[in-house]
LOKOLSE-880654 format. One record per residue (C-alpha): x, y, z; residue number from 1. Coordinates in steps of 0.25 Angstrom, whole numbers, plus 5000, padded with zeros to 4 digits. Layout:
% residues N
((X,Y,Z),NUM)
...
This chain:
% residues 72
((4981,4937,4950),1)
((4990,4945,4959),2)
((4991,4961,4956),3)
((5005,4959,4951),4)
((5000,4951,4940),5)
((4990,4962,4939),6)
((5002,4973,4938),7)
((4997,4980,4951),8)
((5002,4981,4965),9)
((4997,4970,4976),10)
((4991,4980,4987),11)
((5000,4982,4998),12)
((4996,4986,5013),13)
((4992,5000,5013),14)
((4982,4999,5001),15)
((4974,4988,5004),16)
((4962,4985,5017),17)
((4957,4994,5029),18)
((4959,5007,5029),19)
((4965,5009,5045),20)
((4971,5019,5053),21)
((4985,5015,5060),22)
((4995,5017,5069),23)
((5009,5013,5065),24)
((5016,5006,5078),25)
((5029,5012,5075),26)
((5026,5029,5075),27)
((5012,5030,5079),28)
((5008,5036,5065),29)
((4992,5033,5062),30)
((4988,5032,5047),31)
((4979,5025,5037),32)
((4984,5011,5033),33)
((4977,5000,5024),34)
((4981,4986,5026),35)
((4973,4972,5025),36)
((4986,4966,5035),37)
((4982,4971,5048),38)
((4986,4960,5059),39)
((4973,4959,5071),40)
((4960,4965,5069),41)
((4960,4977,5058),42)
((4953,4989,5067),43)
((4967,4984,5077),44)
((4976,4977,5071),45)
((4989,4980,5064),46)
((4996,4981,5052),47)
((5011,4983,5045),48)
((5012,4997,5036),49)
((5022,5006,5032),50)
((5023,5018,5041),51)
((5028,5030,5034),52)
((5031,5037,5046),53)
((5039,5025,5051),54)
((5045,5022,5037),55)
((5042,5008,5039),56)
((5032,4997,5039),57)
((5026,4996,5054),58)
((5015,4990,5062),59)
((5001,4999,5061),60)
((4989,4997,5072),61)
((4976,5000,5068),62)
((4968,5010,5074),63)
((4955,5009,5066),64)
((4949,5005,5051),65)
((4946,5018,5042),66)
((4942,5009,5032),67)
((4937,4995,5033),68)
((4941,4988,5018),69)
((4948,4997,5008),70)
((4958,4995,4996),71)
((4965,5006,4988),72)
């Protein structure tokens, strides 16, 4: 059964997997990200998110796991 049969939301990047500190490629801007979509290795690879600052979705390296499984 998905979770729209359910009558909920699927989770979407951001709410879902490891709990890491990134660096958007496009303005520099660090933060906190979840994601379970990471391309390479997850203490260095990198991953597709929104950046507010950029007002846009960009590429994001990781520079280390704060948390190593996680879910909201």
């Amino acid at each position: 059964m998905s979770a729209d049969q359910l009558g909920r939301e699927p989770v979407g990047s951001g709410h879902a997997g490891p709990l890491l500190r990134a660096r958007c490629t496009g303005c520099g801007k660090t933060s906190e990200k979840r994601t379970v979509e990471i391309v390479g290795d997850t203490s260095s690879g990198s991953f597709k998110h929104v950046c507010h600052s950029c007002q846009s979705v960009t590429w994001w390296n990781v520079l280390r796991v704060l948390e190593e499984r996680g879910s909201a």
